[in-house]
Backbone as XML, in Angstrom:
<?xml version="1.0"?>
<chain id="A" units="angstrom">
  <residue number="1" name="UNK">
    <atom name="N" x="0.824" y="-1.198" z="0.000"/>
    <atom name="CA" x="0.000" y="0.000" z="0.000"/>
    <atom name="C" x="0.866" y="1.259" z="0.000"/>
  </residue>
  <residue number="2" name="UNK">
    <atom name="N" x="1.918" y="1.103" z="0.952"/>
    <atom name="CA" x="2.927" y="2.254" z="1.280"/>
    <atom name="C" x="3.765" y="2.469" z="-0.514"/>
  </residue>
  <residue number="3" name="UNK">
    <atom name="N" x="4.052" y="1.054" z="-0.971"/>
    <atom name="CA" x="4.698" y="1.419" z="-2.291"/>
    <atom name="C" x="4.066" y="2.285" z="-3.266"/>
  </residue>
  <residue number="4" name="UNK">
    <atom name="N" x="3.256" y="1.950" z="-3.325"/>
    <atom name="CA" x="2.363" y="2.124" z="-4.051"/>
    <atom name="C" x="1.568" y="3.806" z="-4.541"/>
  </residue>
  <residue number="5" name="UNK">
    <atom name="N" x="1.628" y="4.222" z="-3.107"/>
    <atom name="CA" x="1.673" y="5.756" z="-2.530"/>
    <atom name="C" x="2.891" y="6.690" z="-2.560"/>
  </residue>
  <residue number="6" name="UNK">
    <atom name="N" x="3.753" y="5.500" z="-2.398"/>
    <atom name="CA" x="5.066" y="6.792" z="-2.668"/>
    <atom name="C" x="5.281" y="6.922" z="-3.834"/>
  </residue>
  <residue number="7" name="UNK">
    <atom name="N" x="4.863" y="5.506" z="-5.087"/>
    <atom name="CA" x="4.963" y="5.839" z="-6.741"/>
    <atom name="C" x="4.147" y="6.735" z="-7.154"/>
  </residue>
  <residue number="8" name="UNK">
    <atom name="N" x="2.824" y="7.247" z="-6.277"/>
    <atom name="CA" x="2.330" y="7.610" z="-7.199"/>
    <atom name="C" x="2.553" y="9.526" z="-6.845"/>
  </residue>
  <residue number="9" name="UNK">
    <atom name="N" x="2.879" y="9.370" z="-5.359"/>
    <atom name="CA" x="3.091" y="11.022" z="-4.929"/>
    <atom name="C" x="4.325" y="11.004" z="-5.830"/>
  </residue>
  <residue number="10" name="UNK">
    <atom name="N" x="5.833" y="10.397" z="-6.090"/>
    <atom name="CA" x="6.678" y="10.614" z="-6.884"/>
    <atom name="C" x="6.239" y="10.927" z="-8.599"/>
  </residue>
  <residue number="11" name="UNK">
    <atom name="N" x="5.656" y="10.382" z="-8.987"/>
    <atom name="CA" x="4.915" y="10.373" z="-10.545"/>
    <atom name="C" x="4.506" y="11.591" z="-10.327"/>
  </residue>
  <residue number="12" name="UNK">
    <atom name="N" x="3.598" y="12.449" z="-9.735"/>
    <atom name="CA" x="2.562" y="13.608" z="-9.725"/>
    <atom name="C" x="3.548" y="14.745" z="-9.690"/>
  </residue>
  <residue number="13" name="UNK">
    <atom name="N" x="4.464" y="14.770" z="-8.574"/>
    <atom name="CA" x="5.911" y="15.448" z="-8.233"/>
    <atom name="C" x="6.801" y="16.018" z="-8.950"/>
  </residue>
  <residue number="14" name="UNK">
    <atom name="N" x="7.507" y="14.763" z="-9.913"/>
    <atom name="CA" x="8.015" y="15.141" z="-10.854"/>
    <atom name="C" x="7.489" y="15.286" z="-12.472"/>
  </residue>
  <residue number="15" name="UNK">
    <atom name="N" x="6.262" y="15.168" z="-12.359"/>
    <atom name="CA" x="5.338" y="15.803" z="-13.410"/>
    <atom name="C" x="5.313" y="17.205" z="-13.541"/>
  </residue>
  <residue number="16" name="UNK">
    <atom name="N" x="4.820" y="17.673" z="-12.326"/>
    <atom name="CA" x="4.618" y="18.667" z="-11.986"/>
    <atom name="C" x="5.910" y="19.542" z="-12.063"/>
  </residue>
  <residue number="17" name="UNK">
    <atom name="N" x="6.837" y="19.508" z="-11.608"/>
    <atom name="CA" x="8.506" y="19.866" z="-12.158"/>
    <atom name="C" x="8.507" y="20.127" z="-13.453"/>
  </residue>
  <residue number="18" name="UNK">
    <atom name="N" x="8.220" y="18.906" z="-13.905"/>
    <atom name="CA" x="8.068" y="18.956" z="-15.358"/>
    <atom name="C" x="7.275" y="20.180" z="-16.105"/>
  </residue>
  <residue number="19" name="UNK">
    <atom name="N" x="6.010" y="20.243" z="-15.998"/>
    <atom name="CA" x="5.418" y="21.197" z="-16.791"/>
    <atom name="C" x="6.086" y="22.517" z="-16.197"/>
  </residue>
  <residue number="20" name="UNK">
    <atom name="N" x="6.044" y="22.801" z="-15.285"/>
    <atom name="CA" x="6.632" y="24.244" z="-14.468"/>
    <atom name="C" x="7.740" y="24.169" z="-14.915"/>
  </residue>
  <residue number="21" name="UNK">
    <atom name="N" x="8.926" y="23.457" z="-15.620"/>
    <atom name="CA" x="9.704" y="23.696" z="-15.860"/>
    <atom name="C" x="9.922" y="24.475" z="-17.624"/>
  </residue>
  <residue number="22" name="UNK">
    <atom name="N" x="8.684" y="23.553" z="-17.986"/>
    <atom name="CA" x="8.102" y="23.930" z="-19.560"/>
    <atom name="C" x="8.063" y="25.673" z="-19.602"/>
  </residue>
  <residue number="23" name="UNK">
    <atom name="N" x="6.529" y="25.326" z="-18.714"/>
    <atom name="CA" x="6.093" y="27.143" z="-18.736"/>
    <atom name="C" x="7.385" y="27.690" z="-18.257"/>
  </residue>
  <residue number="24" name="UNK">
    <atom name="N" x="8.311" y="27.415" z="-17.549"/>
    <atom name="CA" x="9.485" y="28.557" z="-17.300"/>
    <atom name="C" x="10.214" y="28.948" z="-18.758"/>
  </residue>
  <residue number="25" name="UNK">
    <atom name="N" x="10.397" y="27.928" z="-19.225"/>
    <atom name="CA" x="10.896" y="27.965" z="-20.493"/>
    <atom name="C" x="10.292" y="28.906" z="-21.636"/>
  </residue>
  <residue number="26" name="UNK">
    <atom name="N" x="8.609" y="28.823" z="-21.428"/>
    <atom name="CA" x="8.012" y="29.209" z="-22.475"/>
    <atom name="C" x="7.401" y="30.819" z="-21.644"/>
  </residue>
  <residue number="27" name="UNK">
    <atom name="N" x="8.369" y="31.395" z="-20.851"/>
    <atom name="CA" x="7.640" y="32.896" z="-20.534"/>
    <atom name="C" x="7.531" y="33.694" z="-21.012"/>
  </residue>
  <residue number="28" name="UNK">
    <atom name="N" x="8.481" y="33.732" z="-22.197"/>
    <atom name="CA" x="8.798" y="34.921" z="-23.394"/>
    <atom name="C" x="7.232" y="34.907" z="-24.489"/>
  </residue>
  <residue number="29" name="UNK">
    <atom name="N" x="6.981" y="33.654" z="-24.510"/>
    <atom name="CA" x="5.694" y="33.821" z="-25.202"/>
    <atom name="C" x="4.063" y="34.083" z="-24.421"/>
  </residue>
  <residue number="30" name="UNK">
    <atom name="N" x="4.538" y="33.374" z="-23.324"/>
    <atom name="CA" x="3.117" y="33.927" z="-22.441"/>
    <atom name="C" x="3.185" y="35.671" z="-21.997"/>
  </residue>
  <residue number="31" name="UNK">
    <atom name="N" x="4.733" y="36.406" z="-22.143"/>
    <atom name="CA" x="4.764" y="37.662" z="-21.519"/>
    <atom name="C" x="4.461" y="38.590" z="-22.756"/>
  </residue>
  <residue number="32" name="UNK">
    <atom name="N" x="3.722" y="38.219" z="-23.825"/>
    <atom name="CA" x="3.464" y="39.118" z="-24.985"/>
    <atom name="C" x="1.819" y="39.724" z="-24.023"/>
  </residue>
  <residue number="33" name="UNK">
    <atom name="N" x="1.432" y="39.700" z="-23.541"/>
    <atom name="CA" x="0.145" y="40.008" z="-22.625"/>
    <atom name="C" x="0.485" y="39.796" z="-21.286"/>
  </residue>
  <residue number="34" name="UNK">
    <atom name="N" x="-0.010" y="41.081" z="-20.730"/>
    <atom name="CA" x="-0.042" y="41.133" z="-19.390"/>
    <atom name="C" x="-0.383" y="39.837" z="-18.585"/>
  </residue>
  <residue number="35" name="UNK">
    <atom name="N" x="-1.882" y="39.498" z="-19.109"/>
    <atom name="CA" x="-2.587" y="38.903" z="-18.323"/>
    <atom name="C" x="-1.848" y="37.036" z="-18.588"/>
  </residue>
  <residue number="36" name="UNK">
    <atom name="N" x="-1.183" y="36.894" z="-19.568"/>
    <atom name="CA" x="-0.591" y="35.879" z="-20.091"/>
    <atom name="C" x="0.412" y="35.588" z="-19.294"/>
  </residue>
  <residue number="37" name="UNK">
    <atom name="N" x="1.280" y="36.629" z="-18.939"/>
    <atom name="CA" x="2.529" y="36.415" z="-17.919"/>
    <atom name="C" x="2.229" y="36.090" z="-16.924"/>
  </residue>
  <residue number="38" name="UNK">
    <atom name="N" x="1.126" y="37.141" z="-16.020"/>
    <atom name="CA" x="0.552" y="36.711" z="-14.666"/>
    <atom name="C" x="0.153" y="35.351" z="-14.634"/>
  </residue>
  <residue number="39" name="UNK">
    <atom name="N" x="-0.729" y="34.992" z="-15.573"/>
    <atom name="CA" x="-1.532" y="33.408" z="-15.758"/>
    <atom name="C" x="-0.081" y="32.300" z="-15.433"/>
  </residue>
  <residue number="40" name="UNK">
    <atom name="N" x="1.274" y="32.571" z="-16.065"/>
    <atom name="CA" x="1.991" y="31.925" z="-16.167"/>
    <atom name="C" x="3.049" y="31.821" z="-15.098"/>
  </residue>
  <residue number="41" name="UNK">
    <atom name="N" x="3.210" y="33.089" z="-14.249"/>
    <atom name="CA" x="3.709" y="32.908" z="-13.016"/>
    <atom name="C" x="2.848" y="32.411" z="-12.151"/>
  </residue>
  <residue number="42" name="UNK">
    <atom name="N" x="1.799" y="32.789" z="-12.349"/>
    <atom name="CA" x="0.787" y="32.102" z="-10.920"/>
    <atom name="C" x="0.913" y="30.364" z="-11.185"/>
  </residue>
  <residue number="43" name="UNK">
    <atom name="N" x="0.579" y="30.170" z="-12.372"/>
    <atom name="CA" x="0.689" y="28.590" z="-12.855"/>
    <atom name="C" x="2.061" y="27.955" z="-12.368"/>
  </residue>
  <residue number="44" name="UNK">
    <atom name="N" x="3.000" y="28.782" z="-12.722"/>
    <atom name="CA" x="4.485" y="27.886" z="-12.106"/>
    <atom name="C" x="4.516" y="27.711" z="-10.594"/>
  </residue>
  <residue number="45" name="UNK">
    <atom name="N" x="4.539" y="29.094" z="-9.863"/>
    <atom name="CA" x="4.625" y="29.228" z="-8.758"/>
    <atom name="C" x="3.740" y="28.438" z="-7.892"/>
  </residue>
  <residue number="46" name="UNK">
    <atom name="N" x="2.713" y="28.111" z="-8.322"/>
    <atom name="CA" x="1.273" y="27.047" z="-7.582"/>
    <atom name="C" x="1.915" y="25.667" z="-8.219"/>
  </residue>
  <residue number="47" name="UNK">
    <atom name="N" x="2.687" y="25.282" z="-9.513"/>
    <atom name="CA" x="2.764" y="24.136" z="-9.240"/>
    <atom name="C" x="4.125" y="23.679" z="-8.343"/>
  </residue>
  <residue number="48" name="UNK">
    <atom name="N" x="4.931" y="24.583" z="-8.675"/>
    <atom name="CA" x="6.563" y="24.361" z="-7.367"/>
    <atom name="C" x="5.870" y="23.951" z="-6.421"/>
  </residue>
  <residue number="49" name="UNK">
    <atom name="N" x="5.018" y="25.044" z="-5.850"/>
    <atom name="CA" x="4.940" y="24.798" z="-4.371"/>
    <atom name="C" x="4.063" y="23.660" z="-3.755"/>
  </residue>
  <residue number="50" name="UNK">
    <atom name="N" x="3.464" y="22.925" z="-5.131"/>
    <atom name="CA" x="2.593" y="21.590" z="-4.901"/>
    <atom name="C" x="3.722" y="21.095" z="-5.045"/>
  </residue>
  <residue number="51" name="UNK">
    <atom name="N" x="4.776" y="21.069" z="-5.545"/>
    <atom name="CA" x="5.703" y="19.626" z="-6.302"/>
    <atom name="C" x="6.554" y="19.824" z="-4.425"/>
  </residue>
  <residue number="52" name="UNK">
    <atom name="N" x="7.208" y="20.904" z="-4.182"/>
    <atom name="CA" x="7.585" y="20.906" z="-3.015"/>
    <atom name="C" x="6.989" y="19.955" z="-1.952"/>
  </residue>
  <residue number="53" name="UNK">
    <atom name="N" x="5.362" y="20.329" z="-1.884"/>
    <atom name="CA" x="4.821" y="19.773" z="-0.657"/>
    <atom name="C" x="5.145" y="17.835" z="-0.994"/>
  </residue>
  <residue number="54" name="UNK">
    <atom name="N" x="4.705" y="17.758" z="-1.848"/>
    <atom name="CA" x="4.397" y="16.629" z="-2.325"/>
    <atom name="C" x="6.201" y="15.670" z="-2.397"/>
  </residue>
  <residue number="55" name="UNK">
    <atom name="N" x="7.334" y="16.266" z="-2.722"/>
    <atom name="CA" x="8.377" y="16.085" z="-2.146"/>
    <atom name="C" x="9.060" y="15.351" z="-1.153"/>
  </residue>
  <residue number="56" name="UNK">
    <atom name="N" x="8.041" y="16.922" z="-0.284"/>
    <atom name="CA" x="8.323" y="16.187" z="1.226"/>
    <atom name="C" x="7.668" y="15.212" z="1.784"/>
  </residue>
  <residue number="57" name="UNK">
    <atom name="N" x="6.605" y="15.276" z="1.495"/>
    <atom name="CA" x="6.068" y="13.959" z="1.484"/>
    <atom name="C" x="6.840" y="12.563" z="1.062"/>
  </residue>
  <residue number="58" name="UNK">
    <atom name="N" x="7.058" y="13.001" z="-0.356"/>
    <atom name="CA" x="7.764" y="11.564" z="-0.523"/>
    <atom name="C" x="8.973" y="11.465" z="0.502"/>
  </residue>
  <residue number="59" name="UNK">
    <atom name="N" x="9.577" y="12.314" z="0.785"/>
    <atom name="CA" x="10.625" y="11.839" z="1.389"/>
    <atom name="C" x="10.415" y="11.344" z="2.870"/>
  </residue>
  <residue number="60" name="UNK">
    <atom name="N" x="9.158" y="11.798" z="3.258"/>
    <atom name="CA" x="9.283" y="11.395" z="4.862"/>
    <atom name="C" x="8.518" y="9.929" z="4.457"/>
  </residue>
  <residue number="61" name="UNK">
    <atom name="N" x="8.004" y="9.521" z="3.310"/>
    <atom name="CA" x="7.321" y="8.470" z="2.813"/>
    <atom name="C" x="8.244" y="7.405" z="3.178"/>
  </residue>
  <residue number="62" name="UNK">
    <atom name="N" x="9.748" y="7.676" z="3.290"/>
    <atom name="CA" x="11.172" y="6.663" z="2.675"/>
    <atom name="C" x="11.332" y="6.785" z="1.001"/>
  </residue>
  <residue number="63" name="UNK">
    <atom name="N" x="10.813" y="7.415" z="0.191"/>
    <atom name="CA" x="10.724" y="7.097" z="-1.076"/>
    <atom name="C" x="12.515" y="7.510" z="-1.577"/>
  </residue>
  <residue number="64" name="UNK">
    <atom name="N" x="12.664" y="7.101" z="-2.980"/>
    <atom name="CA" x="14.091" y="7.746" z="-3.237"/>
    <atom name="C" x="13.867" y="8.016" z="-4.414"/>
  </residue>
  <residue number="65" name="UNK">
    <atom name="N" x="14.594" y="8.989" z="-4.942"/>
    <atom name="CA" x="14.559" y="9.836" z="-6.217"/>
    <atom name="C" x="15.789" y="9.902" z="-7.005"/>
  </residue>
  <residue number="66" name="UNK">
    <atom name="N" x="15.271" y="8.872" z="-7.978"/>
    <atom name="CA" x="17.113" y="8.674" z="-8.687"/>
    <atom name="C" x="17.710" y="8.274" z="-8.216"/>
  </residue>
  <residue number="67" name="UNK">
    <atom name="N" x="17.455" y="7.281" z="-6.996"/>
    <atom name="CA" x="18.190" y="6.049" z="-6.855"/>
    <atom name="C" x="19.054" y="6.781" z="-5.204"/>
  </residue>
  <residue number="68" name="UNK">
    <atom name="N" x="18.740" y="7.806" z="-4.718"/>
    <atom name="CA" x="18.933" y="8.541" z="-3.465"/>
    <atom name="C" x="17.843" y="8.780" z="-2.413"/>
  </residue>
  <residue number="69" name="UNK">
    <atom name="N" x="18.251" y="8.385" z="-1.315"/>
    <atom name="CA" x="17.201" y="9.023" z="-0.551"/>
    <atom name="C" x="16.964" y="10.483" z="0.113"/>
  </residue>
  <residue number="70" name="UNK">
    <atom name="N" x="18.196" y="10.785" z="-0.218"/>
    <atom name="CA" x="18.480" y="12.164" z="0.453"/>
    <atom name="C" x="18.280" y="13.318" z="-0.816"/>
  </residue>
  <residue number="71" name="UNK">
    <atom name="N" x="17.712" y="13.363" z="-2.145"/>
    <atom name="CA" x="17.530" y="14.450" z="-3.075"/>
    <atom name="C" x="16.150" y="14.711" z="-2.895"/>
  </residue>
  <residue number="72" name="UNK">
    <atom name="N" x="15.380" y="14.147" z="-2.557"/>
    <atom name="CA" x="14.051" y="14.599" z="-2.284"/>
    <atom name="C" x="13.911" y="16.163" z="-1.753"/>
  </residue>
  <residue number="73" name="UNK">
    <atom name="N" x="14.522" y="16.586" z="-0.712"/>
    <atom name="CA" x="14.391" y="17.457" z="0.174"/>
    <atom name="C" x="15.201" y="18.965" z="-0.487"/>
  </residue>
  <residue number="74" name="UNK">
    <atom name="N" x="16.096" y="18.582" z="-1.105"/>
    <atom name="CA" x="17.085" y="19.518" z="-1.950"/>
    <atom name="C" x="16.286" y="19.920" z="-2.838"/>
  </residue>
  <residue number="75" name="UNK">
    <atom name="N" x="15.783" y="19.019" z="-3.824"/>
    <atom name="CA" x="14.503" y="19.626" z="-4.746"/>
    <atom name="C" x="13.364" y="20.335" z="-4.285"/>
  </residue>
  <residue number="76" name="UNK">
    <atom name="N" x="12.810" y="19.916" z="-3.304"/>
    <atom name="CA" x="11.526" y="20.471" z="-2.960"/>
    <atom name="C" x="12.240" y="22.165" z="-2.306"/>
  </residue>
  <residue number="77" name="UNK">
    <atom name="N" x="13.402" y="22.204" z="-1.841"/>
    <atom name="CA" x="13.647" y="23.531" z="-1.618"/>
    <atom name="C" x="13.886" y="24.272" z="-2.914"/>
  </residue>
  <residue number="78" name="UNK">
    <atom name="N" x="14.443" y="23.434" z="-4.101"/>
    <atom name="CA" x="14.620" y="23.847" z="-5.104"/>
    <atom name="C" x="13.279" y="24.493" z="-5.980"/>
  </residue>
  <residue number="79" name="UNK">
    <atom name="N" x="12.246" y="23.728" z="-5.584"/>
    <atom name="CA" x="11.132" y="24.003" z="-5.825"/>
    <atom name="C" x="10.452" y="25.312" z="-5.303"/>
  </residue>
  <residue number="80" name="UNK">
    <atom name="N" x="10.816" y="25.517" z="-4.215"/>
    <atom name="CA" x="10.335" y="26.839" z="-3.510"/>
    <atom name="C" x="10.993" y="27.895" z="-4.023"/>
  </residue>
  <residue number="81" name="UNK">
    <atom name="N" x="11.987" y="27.598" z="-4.290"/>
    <atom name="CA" x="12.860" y="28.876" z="-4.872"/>
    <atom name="C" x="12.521" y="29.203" z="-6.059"/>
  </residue>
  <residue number="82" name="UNK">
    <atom name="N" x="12.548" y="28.529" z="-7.277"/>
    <atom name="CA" x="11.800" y="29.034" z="-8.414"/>
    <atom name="C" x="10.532" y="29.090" z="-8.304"/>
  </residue>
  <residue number="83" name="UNK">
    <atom name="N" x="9.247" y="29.056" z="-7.318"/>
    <atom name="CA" x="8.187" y="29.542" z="-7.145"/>
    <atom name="C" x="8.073" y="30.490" z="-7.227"/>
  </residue>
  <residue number="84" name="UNK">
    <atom name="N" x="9.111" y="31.222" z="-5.980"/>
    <atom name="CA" x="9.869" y="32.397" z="-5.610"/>
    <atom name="C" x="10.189" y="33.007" z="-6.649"/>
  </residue>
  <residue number="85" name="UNK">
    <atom name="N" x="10.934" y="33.374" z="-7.315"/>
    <atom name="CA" x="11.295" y="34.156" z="-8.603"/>
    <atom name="C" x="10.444" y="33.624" z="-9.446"/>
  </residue>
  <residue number="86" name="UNK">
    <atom name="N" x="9.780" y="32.751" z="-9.813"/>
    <atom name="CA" x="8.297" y="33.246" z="-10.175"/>
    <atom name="C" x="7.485" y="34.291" z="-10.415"/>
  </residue>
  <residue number="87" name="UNK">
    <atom name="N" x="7.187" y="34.240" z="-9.307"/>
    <atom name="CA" x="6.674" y="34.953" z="-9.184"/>
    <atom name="C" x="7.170" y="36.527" z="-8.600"/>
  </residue>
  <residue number="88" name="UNK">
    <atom name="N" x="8.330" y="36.922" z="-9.222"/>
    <atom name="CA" x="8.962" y="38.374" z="-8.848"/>
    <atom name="C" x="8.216" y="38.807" z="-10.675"/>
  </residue>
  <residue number="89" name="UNK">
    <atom name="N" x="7.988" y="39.936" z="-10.330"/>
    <atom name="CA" x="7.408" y="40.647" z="-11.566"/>
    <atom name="C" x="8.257" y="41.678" z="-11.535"/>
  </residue>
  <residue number="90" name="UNK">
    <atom name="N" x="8.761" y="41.696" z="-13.454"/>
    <atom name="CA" x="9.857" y="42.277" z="-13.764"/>
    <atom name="C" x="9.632" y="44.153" z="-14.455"/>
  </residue>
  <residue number="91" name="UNK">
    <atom name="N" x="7.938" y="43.269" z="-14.763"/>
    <atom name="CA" x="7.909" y="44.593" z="-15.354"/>
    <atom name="C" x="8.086" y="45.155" z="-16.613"/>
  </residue>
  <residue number="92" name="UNK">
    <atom name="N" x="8.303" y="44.289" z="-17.743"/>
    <atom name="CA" x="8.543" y="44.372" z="-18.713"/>
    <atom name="C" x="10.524" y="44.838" z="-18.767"/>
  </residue>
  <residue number="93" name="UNK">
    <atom name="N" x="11.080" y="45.025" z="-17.375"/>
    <atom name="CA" x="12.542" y="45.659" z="-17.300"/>
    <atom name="C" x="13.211" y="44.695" z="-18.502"/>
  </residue>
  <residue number="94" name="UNK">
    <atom name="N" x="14.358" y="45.165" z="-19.054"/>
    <atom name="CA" x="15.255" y="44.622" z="-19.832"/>
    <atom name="C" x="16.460" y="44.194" z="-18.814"/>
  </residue>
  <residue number="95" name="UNK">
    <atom name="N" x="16.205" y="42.770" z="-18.491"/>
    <atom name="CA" x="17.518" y="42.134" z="-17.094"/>
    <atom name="C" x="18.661" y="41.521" z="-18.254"/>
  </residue>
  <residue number="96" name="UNK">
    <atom name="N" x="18.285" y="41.195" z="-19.652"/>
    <atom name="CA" x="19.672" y="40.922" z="-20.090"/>
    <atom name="C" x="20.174" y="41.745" z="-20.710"/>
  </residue>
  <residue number="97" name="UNK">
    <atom name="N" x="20.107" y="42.724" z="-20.985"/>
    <atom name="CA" x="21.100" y="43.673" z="-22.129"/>
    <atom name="C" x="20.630" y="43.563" z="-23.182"/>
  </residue>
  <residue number="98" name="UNK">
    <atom name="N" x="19.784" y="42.452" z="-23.804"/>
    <atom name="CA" x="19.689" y="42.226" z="-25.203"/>
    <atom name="C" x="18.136" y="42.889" z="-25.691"/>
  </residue>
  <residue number="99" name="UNK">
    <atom name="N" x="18.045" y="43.298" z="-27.328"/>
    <atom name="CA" x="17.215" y="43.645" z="-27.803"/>
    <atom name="C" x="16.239" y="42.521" z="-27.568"/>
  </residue>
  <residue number="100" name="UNK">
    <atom name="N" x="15.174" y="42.990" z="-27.229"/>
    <atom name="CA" x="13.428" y="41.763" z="-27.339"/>
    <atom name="C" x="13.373" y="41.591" z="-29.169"/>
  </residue>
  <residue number="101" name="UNK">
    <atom name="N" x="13.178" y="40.759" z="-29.596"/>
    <atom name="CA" x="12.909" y="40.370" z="-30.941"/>
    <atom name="C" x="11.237" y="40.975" z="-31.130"/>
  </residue>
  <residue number="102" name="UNK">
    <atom name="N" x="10.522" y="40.960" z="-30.159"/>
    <atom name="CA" x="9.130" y="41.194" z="-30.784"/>
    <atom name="C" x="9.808" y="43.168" z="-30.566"/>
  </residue>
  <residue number="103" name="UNK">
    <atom name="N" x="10.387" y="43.756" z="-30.052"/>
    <atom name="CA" x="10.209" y="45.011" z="-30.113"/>
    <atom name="C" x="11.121" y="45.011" z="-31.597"/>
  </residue>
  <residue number="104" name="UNK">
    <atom name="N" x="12.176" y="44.351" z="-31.760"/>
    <atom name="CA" x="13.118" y="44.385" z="-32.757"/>
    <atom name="C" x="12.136" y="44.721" z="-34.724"/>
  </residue>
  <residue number="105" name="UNK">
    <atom name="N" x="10.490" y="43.653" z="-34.307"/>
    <atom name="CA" x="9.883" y="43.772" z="-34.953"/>
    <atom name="C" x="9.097" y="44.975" z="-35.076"/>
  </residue>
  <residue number="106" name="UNK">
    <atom name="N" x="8.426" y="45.339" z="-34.068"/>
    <atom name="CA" x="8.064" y="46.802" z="-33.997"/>
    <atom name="C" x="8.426" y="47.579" z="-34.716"/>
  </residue>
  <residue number="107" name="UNK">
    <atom name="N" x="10.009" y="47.506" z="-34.343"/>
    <atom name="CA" x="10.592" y="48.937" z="-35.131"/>
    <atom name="C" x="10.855" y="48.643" z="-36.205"/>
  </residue>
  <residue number="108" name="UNK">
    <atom name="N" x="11.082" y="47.634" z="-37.071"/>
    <atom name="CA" x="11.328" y="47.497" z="-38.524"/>
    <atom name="C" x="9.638" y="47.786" z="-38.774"/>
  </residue>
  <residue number="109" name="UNK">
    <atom name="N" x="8.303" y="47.628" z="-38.422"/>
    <atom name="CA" x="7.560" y="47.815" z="-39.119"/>
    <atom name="C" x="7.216" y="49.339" z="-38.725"/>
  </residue>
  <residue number="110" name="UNK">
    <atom name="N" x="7.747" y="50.119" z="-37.920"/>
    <atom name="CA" x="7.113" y="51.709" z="-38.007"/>
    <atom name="C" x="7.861" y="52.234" z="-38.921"/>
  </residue>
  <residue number="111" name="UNK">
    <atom name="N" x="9.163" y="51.776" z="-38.988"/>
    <atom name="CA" x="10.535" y="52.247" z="-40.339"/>
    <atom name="C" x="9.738" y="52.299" z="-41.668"/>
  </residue>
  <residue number="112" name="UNK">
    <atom name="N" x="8.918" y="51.503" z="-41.667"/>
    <atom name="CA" x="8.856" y="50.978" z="-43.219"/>
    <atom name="C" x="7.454" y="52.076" z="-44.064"/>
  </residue>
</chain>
């Protein structure tokens, strides 16, 4: 019964990692709209902090993750932390130096 429960809180866990790791990836396209970015930090940040809980769980379960018993707990903090910057709103600020390609487009089409 106990196995069985820790496969399946582990499965949900690192699912959940999973997509939140997607949408992190894909923010540049959800941040073309306000309401798109927000949708997409709230979405990451709510699933970290499920994958976190759920974590710890596995770990006080005995479960092991990748063949360790002790990474459970490292992730789920890992998890809190990109919740965390998540959900920091930037503001549209420019944090790398580099031109945005959709403004890059802008201005070639007011040029023209």
């Amino acid at each position: 019964m106990v196995d069985g429960l820790v496969e399946i809180v582990e499965t949900i866990s690192l699912s959940m990692c999973g997509i939140s790791t997607i949408l992190w990836m894909s923010i540049g396209t959800f941040s073309r709209s306000g309401r798109g970015e927000v949708l997409a930090q709230r979405s990451i940040a709510t699933l970290c902090i499920t994958s976190a809980v759920l974590l710890t769980i596995f770990d006080f379960l005995g479960g092991e993750l990748w063949g360790s018993g002790n990474v459970a707990l490292p992730m789920a903090l890992i998890a809190v932390v990109v919740a965390i910057s998540a959900s920091l709103n930037l503001k549209g600020k420019d944090v790398q130096g580099e031109a945005n390609p959709h403004q890059i487009m802008k201005l070639k089409k007011e040029n023209r």
